[in-house]
DRENKOLNU-792060 format. One line per field, with one value per residue (C-alpha): residue number from 1; residue in one letter; y, z, x. Coordinates in nm, 4 decimals, always signed. Example, Ala and Ser with C-alpha at 12.3 -4.5 7.8 and 13.67 -1.06 7.14 Angstrom:
<sites>
num	c(1, 2)
residuo	c(A, S)
v	c(-0.4500, -0.1060)
w	c(+0.7800, +0.7140)
u	c(+1.2300, +1.3670)
</sites>
This chain:
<sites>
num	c(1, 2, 3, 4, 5, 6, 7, 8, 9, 10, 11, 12, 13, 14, 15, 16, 17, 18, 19, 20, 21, 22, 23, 24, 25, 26, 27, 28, 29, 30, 31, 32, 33, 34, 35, 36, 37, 38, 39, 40, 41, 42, 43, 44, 45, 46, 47, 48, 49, 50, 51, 52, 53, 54, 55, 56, 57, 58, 59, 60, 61, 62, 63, 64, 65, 66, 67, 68, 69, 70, 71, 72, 73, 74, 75, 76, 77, 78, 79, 80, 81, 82, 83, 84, 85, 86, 87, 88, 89, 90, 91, 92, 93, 94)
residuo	c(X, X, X, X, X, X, X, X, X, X, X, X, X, X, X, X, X, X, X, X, X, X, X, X, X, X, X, X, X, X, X, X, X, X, X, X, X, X, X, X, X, X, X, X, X, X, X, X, X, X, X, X, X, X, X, X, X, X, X, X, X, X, X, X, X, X, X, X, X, X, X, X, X, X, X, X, X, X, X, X, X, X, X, X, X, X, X, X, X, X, X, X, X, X)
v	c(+14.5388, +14.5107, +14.7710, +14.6306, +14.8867, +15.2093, +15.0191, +14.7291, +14.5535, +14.2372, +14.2577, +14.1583, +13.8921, +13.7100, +13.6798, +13.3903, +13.4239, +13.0774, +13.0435, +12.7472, +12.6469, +12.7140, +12.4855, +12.5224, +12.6656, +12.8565, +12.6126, +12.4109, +12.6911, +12.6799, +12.3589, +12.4078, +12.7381, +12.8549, +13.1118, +13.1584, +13.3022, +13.1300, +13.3883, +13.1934, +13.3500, +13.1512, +13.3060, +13.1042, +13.2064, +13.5479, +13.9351, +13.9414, +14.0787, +13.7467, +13.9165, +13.9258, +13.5574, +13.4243, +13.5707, +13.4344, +13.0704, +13.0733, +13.1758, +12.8812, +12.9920, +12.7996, +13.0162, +12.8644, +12.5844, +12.3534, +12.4159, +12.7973, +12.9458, +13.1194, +13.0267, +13.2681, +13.1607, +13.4354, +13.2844, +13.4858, +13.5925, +13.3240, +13.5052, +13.5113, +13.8605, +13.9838, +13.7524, +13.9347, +14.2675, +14.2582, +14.0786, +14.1406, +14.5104, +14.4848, +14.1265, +14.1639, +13.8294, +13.7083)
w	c(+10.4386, +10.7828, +10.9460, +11.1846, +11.2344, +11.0587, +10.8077, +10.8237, +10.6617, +10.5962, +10.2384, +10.1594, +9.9021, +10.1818, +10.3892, +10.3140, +10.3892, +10.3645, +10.4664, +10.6391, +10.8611, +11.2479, +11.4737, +11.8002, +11.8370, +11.5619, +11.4106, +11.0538, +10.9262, +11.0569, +10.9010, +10.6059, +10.5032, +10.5530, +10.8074, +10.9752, +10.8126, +10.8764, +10.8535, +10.7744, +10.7250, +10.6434, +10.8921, +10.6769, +10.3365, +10.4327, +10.2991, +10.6983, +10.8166, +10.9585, +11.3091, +11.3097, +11.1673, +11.4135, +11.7080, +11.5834, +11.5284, +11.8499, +12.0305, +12.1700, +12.1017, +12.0065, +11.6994, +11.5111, +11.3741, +11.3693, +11.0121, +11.1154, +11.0119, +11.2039, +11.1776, +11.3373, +11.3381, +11.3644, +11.3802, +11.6210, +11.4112, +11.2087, +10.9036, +10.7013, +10.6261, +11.0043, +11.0854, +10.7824, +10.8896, +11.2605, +11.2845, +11.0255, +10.8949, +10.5539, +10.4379, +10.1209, +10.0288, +9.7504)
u	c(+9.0786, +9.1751, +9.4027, +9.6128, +9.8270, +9.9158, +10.1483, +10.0330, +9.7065, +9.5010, +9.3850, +9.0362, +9.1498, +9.3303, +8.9751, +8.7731, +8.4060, +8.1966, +7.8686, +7.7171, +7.4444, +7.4170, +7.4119, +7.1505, +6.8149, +6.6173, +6.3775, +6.3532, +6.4547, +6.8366, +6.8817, +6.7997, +6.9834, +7.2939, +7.2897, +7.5780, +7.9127, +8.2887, +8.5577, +8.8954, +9.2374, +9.5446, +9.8119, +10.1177, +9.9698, +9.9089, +10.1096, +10.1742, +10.5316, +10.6660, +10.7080, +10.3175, +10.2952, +10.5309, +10.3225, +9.9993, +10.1601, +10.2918, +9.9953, +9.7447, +9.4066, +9.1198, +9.0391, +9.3743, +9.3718, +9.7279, +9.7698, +9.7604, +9.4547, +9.2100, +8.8659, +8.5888, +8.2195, +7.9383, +7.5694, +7.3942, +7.1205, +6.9219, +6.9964, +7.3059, +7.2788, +7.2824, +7.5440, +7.7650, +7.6864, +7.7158, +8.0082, +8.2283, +8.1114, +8.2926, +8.1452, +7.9853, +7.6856, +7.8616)
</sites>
């Protein structure tokens, strides 16, 4: 879960964590495993108060995709693991 506030929350059910494979430098090894992690989150879809769905629609940022769903990438570390961990601390390898 996500606290975005003190009453309000992102439910883990409503994250979507896929993993694929990195892009750039880290050998053979980075394209043939899947070792980075996409975080998506479906802004329209989402348990959000629509004050907080509005705002995030409405902002231009280049994590949100037109259909409204944000879309963060972590591939730092050439494994998937370290990706999960560092960047998003309650991502769980499925």
């Amino acid at each position: 879960m996500i606290e975005l506030s003190r009453n309000v929350s992102i439910p883990d059910h409503e994250l979507e964590f896929t993993a694929i494979r990195a892009q750039g430098a880290g050998g053979q090894h980075v394209n043939k495993a899947s070792t980075a992690i996409h975080l998506r989150f479906d802004i329209r879809a989402s348990s959000l108060p629509e004050y907080y769905k509005e705002s995030l629609l409405a902002a231009s940022h280049h994590l949100i995709t037109s259909e409204g769903v944000i879309v963060i990438k972590a591939q730092e570390y050439r494994s998937q693991e370290m990706n999960g961990k560092r960047h998003f601390p309650d991502w769980r390898r499925s």
